[in-house]
N, C-alpha and C positions, 0 to 999 in steps of 0.2 A: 795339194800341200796346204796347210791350214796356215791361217795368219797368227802369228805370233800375239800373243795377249800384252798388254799395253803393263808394264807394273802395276800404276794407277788404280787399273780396272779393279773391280769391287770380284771377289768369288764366285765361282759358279753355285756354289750353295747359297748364296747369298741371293743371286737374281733367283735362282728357282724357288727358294722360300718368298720372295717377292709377288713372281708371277701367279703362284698356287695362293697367296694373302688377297692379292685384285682381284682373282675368280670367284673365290671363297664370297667374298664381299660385295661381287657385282651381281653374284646370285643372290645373294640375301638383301640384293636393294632390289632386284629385276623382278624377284617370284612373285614378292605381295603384289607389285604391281600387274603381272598379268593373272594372277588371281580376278585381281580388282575386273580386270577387263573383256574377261571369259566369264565371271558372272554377270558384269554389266548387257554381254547379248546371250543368254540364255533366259526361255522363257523360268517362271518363277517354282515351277514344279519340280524340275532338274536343278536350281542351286538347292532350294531346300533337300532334296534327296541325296543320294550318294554319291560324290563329289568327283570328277571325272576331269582330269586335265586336257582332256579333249573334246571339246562341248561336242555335244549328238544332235543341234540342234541351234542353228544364230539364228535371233532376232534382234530388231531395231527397235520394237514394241517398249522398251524400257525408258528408251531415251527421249518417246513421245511422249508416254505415262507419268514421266518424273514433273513435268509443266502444270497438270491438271492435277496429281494425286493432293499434292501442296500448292500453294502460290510460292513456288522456286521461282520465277521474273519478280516477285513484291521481294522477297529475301535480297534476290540476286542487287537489285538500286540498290536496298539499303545499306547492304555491306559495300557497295562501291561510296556512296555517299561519305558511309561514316568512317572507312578503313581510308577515302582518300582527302576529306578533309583533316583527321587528324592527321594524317602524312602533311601533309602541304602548314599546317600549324606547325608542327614538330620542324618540321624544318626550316623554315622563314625564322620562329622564336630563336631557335638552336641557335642556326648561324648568329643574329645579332647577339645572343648571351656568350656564345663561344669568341667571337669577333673581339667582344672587348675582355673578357678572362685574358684573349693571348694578347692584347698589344696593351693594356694598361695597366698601368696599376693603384689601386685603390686599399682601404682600409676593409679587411676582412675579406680578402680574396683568396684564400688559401682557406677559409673556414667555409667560404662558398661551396671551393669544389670539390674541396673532401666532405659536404653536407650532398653535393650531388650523388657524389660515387656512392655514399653510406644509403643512398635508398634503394639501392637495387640490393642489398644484402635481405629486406625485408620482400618475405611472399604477399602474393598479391593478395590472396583472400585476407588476410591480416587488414586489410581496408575497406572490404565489403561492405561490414556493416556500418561503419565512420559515414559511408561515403552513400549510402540509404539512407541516413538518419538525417545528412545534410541535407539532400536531393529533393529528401518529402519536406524538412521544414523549412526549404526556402520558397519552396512550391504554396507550401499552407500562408508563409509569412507574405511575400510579392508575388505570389499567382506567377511564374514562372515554373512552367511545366520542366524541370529536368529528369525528374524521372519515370521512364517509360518514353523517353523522346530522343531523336538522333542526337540534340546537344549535350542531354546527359552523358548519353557514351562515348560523344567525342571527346569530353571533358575527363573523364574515364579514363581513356586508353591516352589520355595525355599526358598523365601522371606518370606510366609507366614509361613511355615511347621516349619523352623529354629529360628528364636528367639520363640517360644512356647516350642520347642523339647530343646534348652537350659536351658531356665528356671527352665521346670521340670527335668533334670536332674541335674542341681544343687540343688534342692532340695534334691534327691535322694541318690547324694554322700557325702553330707551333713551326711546322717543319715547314710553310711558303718563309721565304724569306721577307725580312723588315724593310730590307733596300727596293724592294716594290712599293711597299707604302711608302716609304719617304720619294721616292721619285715622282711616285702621284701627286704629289701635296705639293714637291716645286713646280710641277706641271700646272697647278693651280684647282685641284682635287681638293675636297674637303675629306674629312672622316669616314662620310658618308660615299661620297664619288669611291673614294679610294676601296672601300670594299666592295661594290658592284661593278667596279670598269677595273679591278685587278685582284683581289685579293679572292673574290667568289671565280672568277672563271678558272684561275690558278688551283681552287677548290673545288672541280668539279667530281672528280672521284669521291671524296669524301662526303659530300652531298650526295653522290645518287645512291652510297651505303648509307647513310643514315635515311636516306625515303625507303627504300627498300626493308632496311629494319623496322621503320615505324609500320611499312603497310603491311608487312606479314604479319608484323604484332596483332593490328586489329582484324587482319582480314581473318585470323583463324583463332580468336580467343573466344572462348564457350563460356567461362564461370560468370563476368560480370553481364555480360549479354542475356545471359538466360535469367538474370534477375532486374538486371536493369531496362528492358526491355516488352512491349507486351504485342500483341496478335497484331498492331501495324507498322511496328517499327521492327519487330524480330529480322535479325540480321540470318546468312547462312546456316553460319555454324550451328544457332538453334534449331531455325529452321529442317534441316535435315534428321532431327528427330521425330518431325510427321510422320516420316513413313513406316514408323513403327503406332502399328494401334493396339487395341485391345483384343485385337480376332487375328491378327495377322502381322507378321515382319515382310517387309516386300525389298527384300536383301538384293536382288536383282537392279531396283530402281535407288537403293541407295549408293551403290557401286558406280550404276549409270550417274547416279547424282553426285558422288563425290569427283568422279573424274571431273566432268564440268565445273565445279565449283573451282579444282584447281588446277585450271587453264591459265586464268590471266594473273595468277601467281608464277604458275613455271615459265609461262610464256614473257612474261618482265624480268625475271632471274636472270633467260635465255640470254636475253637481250640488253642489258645493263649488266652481266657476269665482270666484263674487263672491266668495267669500273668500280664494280663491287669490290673484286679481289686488290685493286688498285686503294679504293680507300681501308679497306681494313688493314693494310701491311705500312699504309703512310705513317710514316714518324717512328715505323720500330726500329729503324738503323739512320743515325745518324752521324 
């Protein structure tokens, strides 16, 4: 005898268009990726030929080849250098600009963070050349190498990563309550005390989505890197057009090489996800 359905319950048409919507889409996230990973162990004779969902043939050979074809470990620092110091800038800056937008108020703070929000409306190449033009004449003026050097492109992706990373965390602290601060501060907290011993650990969801924002940001932007950047500081994402020459595409060791490059992206997502999903939904119901 079957169990009587709930009023409540949603259609049966409804869950089966649901179920056949998740497959639909878990295949069309699943396939590129084992594409990715059946070419990455096929030697390079079989991806360049006719394309076979069942490799006739694994090797490892790609995944030794991808280290010597390129300097992928010189790539590999750089992008951890430059995509985790602007993380760590991006977010230190953030918090104190956000910190005080939510608890004070001042003359022209409302034109602040609607000048914040209003820069994410503009594309990034829109600043390419502004931001060449600075880079070499401050370099010619004070001999400060910024471009072609990790500071330049920290400086870079700092532009982008930081009014986004404030906004949302004025959001954020919006929604800790005030009666934490002020408890601090009878406790004998200053300003300072009070946003490091309650108002950041109260924050931490919202903080580890705004590191995570910034570090995807850098860790996989191609346009300003491949200009701001030269043969010692080239980060990844440039990097990985080595293995394209002028005799040959070695499709096999770029596959192998993109999987690696995006390990300790998926593997930090993995792993900071509950906080992630935690600070981006902070402050939408209140």
């Amino acid at each position: 005898m079957s169990t009587p359905r709930s009023p409540m319950a949603p259609p049966r048409s409804f869950l089966w268009s649901r179920r056949i919507f998740l497959t639909l889409l878990t295949g069309f996230v699943l396939v590129p990726v084992y594409v990715m990973l059946s070419s990455s162990l096929k030697p390079l004779a079989d991806v360049t030929g006719t394309f076979r969902w069942l490799p006739t043939e694994l090797t490892i050979r790609p995944y030794i080849d991808i280290w010597s074809t390129v300097p992928l470990g010189r790539y590999f620092v750089n992008s951890l250098i430059v995509a985790g110091a602007a993380t760590v800038c991006s977010v230190v800056i953030a918090v104190f600009a956000a910190y005080a937008v939510s608890r004070y108020s001042f003359r022209g703070k409302r034109v602040f963070t609607v000048t914040v929000l209003s820069t994410q409306m503009f594309p990034g190449i829109l600043f390419l050349l502004p931001l060449f033009l600075i880079y070499v004449n401050i370099g010619n003026a004070t001999g400060i190498a910024l471009f072609g050097s990790r500071g330049g492109l920290i400086l870079t992706y700092l532009t982008f990563s930081l009014p986004f990373s404030i906004w949302m965390l004025i959001g954020y602290f919006d929604s800790v309550p005030r009666d934490l601060d002020e408890a601090a501060l009878v406790d004998g907290c200053g300003p300072l005390g009070a946003l490091f011993r309650v108002v950041v650990p109260a924050a931490v969801p919202g903080i580890v989505a705004v590191a995570v924002y910034a570090f995807m940001t850098a860790w996989g932007e191609v346009l300003f890197a491949s200009v701001m950047t030269n043969d010692t500081t080239r980060t990844l994402a440039v990097g990985l057009q080595g293995y394209s020459t002028l005799n040959d595409v070695y499709w096999n060791q770029i596959m192998a090489a993109s999987l690696v490059v995006s390990v300790p992206v998926v593997a930090g997502f993995l792993l900071l996800q509950r906080y992630l999903v935690a600070g981006l939904t902070a402050g939408a119901v209140k």
